[in-house]
N, CA, C and O atoms as a MOPAC input file, in Angstrom:
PM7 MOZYME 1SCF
protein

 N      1.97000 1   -88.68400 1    86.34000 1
 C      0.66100 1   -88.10600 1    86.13900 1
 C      0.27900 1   -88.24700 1    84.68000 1
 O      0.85500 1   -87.55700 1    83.83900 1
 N     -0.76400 1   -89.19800 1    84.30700 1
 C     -1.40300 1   -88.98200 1    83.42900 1
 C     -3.11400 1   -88.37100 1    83.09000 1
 O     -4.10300 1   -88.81400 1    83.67300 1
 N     -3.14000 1   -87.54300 1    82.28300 1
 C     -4.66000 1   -87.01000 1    82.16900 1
 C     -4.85700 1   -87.15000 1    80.79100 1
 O     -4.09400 1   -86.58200 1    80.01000 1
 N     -6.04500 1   -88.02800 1    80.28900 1
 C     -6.36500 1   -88.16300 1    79.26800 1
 C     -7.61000 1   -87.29200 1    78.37000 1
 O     -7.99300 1   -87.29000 1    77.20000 1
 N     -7.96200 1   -86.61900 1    79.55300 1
 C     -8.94500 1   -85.34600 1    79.37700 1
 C     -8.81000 1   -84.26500 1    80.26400 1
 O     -8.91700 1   -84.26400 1    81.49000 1
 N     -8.46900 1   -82.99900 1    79.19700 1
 C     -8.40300 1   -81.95300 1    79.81500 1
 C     -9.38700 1   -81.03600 1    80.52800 1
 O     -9.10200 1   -79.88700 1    80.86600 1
 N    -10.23500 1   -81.45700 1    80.67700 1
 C    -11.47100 1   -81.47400 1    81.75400 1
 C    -11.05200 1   -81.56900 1    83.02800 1
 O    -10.96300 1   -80.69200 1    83.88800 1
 N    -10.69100 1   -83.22900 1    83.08500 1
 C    -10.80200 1   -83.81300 1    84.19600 1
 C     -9.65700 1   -83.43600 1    85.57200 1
 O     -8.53400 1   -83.74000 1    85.16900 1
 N     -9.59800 1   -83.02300 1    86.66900 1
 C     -9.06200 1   -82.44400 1    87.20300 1
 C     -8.21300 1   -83.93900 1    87.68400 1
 O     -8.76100 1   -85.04100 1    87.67100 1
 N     -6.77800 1   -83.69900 1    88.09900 1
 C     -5.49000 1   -84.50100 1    88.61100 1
 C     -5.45800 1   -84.45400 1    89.94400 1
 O     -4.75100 1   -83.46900 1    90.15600 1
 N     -5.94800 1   -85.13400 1    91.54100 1
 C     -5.91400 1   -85.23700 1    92.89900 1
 C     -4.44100 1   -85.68500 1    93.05500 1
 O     -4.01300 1   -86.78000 1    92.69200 1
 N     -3.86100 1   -84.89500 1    93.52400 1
 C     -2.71800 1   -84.95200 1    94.50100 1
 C     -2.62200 1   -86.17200 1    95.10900 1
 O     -3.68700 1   -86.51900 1    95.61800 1
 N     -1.71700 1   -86.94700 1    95.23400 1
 C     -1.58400 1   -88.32800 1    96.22700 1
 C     -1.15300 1   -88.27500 1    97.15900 1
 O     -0.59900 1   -89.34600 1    97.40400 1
 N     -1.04100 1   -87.47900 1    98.05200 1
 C     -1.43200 1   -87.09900 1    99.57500 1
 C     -2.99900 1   -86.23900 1    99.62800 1
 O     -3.40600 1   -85.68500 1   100.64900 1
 N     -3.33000 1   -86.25100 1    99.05000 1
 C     -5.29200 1   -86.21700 1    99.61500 1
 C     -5.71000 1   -87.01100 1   100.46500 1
 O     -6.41200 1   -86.55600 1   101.36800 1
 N     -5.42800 1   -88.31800 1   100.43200 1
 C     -5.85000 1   -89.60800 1   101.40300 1
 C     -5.06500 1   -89.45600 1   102.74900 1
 O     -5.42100 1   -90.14100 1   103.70800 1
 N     -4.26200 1   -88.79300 1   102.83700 1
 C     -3.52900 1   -88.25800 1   104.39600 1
 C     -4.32700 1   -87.48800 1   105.15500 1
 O     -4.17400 1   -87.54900 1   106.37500 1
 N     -5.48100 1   -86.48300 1   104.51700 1
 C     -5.86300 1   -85.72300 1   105.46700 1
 C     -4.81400 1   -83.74700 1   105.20000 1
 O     -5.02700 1   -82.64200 1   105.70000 1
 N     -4.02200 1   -84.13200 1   104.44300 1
 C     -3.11100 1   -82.66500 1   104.05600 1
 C     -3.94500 1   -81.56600 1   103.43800 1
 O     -4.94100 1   -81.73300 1   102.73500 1
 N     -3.58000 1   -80.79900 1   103.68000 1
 C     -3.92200 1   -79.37200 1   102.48500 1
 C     -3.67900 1   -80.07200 1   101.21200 1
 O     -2.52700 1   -80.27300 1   100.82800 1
 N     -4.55100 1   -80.39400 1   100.64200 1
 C     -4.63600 1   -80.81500 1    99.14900 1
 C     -5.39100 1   -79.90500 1    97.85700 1
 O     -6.35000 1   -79.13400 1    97.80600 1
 N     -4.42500 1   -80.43300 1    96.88500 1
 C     -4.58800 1   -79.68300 1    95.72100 1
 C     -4.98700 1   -80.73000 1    94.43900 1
 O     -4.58500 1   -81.89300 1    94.42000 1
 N     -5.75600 1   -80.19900 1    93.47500 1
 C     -5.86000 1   -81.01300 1    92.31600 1
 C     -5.27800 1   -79.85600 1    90.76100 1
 O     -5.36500 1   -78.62800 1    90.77600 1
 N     -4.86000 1   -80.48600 1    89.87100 1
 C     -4.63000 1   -79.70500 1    88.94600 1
 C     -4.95300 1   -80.74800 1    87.47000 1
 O     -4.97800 1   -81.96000 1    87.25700 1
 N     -5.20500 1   -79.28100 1    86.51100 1
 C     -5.35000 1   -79.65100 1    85.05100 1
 C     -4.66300 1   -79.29500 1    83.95600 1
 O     -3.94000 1   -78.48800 1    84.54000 1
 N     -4.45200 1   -79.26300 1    83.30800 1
 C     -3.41100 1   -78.60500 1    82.59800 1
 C     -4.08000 1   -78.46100 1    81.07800 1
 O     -4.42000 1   -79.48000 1    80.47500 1
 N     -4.22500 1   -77.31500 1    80.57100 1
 C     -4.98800 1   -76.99600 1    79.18100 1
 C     -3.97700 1   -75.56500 1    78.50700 1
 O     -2.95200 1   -75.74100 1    77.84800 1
 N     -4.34000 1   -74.70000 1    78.72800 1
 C     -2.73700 1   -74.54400 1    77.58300 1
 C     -2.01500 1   -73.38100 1    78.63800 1
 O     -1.20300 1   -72.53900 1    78.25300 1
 N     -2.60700 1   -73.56500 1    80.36800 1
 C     -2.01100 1   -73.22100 1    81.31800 1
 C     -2.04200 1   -74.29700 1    82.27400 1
 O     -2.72800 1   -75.22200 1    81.84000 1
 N     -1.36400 1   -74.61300 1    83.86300 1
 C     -1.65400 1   -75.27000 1    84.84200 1
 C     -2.64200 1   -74.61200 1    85.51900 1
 O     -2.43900 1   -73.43900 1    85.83100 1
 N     -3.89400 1   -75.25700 1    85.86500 1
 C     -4.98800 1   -74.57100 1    86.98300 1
 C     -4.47300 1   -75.53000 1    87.90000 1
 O     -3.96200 1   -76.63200 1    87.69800 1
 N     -4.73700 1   -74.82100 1    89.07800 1
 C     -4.88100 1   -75.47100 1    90.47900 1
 C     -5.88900 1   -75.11700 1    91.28800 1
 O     -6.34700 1   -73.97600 1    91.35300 1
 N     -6.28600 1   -76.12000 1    91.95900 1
 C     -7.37700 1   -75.55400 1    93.27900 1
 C     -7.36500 1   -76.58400 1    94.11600 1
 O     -6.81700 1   -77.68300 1    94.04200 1
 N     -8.32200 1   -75.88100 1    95.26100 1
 C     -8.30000 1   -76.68700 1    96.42100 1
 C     -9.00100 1   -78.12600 1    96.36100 1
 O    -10.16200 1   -78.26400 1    95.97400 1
 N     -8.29500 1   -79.04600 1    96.72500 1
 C     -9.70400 1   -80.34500 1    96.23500 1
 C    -10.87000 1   -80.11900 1    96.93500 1
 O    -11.97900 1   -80.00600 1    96.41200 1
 N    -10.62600 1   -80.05300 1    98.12200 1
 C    -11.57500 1   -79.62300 1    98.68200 1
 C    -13.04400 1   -78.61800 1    98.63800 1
 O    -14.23100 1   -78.81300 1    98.89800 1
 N    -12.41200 1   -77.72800 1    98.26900 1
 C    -13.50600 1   -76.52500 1    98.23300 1
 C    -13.75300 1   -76.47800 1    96.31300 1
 O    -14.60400 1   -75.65200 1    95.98300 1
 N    -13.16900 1   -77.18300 1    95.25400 1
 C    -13.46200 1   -76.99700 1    93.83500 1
 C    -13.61900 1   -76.17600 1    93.24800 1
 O    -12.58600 1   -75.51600 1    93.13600 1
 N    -14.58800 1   -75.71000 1    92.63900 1
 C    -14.74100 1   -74.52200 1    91.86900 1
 C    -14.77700 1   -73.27800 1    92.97100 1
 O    -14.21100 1   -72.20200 1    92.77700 1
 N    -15.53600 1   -73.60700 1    94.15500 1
 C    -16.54600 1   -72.83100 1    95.03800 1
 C    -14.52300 1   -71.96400 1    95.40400 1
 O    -14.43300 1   -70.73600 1    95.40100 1
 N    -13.60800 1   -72.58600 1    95.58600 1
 C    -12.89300 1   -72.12200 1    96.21300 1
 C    -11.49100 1   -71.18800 1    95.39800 1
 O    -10.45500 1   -70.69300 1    95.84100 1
 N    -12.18600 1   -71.28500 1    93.85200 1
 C    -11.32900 1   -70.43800 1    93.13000 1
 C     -9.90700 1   -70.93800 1    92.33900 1
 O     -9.18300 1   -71.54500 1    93.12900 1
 N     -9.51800 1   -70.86600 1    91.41700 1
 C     -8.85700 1   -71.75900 1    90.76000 1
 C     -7.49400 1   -70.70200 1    90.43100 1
 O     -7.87800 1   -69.61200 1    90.00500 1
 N     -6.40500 1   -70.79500 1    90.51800 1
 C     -5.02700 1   -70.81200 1    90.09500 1
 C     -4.57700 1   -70.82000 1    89.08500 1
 O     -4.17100 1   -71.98000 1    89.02800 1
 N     -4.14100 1   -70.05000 1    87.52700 1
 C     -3.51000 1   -69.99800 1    86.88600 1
 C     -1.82800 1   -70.02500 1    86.48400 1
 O     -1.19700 1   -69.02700 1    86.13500 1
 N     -1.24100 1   -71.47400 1    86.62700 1
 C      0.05400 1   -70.93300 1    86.61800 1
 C      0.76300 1   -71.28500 1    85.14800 1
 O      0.42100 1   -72.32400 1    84.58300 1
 N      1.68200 1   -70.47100 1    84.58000 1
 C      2.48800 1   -71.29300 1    83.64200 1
 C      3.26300 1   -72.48000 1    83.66500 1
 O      3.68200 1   -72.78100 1    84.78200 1
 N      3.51200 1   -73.10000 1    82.89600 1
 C      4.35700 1   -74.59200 1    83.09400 1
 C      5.45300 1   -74.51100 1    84.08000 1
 O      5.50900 1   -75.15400 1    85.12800 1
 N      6.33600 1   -73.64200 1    83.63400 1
 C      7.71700 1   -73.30100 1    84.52000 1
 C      6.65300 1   -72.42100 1    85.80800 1
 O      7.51700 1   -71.64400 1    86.21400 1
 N      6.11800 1   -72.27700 1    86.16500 1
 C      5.96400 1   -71.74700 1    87.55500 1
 C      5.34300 1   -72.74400 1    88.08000 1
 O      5.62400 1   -72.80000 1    89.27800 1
 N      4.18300 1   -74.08000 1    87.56000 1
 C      3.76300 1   -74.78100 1    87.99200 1
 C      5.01100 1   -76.20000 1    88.88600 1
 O      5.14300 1   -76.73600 1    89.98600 1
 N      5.76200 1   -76.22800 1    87.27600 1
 C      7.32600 1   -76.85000 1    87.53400 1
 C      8.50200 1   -76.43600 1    89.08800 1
 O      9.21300 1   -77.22400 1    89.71200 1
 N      8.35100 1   -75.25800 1    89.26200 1
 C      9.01000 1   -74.52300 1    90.55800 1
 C      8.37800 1   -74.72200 1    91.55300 1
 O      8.99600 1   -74.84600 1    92.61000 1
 N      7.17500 1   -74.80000 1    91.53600 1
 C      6.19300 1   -75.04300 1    92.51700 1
 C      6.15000 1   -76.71300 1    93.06600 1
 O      6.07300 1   -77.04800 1    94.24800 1
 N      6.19800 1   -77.32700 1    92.28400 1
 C      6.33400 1   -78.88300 1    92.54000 1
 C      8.26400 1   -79.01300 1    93.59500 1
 O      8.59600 1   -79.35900 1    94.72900 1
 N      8.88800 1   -78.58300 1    92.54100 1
 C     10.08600 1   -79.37600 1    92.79700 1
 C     10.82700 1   -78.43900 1    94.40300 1
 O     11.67300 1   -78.87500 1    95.18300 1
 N      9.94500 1   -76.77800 1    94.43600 1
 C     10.44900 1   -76.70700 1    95.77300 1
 C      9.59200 1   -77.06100 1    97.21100 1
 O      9.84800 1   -76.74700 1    98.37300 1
 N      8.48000 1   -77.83900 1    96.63900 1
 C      8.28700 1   -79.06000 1    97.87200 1
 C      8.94900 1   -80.57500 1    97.73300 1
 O      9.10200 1   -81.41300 1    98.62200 1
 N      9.22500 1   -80.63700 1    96.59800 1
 C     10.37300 1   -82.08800 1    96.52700 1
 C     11.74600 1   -81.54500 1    97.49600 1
 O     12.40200 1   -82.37900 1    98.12200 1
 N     11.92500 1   -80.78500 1    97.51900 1
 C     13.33400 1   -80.28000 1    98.34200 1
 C     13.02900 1   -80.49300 1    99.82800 1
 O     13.95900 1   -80.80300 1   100.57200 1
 N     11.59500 1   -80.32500 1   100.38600 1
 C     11.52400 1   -80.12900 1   101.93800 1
 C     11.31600 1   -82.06600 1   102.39300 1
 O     11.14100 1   -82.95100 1   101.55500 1
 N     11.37900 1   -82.20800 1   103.45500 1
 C     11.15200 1   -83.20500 1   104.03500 1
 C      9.85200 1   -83.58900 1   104.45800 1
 O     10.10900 1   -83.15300 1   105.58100 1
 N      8.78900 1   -83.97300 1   104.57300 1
 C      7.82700 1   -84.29500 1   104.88400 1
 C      7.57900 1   -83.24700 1   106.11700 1
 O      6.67500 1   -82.43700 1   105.91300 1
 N      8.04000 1   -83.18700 1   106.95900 1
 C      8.09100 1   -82.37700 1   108.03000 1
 C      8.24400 1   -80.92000 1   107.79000 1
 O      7.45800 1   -80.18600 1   108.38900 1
 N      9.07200 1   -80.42000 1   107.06100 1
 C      9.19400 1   -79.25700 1   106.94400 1
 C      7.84700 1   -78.65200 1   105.72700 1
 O      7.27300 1   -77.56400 1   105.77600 1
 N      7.57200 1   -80.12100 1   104.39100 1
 C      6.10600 1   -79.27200 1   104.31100 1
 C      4.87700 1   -79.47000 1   104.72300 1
 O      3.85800 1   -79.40300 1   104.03500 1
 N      4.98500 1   -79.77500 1   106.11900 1
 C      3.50200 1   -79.89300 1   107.17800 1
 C      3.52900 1   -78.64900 1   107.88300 1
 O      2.49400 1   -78.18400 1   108.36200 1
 N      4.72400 1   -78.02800 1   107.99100 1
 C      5.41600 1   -76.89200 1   108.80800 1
 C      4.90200 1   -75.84400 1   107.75000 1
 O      3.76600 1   -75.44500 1   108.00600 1
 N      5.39700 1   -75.38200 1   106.77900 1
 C      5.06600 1   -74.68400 1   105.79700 1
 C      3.49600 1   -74.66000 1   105.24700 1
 O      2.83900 1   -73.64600 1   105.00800 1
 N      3.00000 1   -76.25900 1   105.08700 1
 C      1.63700 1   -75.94400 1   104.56500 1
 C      0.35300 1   -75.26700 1   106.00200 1
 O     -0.77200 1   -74.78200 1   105.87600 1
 N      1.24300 1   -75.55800 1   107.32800 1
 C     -0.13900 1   -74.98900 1   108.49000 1
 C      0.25000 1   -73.60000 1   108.40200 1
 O     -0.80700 1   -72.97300 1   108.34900 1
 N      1.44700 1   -72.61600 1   108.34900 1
 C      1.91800 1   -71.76100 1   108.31600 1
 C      1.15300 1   -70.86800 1   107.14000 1
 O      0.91000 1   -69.68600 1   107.38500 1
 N      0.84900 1   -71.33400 1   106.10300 1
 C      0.12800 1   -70.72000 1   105.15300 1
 C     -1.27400 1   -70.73500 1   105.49500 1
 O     -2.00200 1   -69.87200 1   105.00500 1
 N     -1.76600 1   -71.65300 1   106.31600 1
 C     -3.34100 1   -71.72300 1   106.41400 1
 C     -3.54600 1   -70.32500 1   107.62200 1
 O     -4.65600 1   -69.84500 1   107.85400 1
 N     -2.36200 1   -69.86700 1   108.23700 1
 C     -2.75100 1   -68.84400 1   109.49200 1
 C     -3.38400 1   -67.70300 1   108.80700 1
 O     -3.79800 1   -66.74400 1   109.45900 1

C-alpha cells in the first residue's frame, strides 16, 4: 500500500469481489470506512497497532472463514 496523499482514501483489493469492503487513510491515526457508503456511512478511528491487529487477524483466517465472519457481522 502506497498513499501519496493523505486525503486520498486506500480501496481494499477485494472490493472488485463484491465483499464487505473497506477503504482506509492514514494521517496521524488509521480511518476506516465503508467503501461503499463513504463519508455518509461514518468513519473509524484506529491507532496503528490496532489498525495492525486488525489486518493480520484476517491474514490468519482462510478465505472461507472470513466470508463466514464478515456475513456474521452484517446480522
Amino acid at each position: 500500500m502506497q498513499t501519496t496523499n493523505p486525503q486520498e482514501w486506500t480501496t481494499s483489493s477485494y472490493s472488485a469481489s463484491g465483499c464487505a469492503c473497506v477503504e482506509w487513510r492514514v494521517r496521524k491515526a488509521v480511518e476506516v470506512r465503508d467503501s461503499k457508503a463513504g463519508d455518509a456511512g461514518g468513519i473509524a478511528t484506529l491507532t496503528p497497532g490496532a489498525w495492525t491487529g486488525f489486518i493480520n487477524s484476517f491474514r490468519a483466517m482462510s478465505p472461507e472463514e472470513t466470508e463466514v465472519y464478515l456475513n456474521s457481522s452484517r446480522a
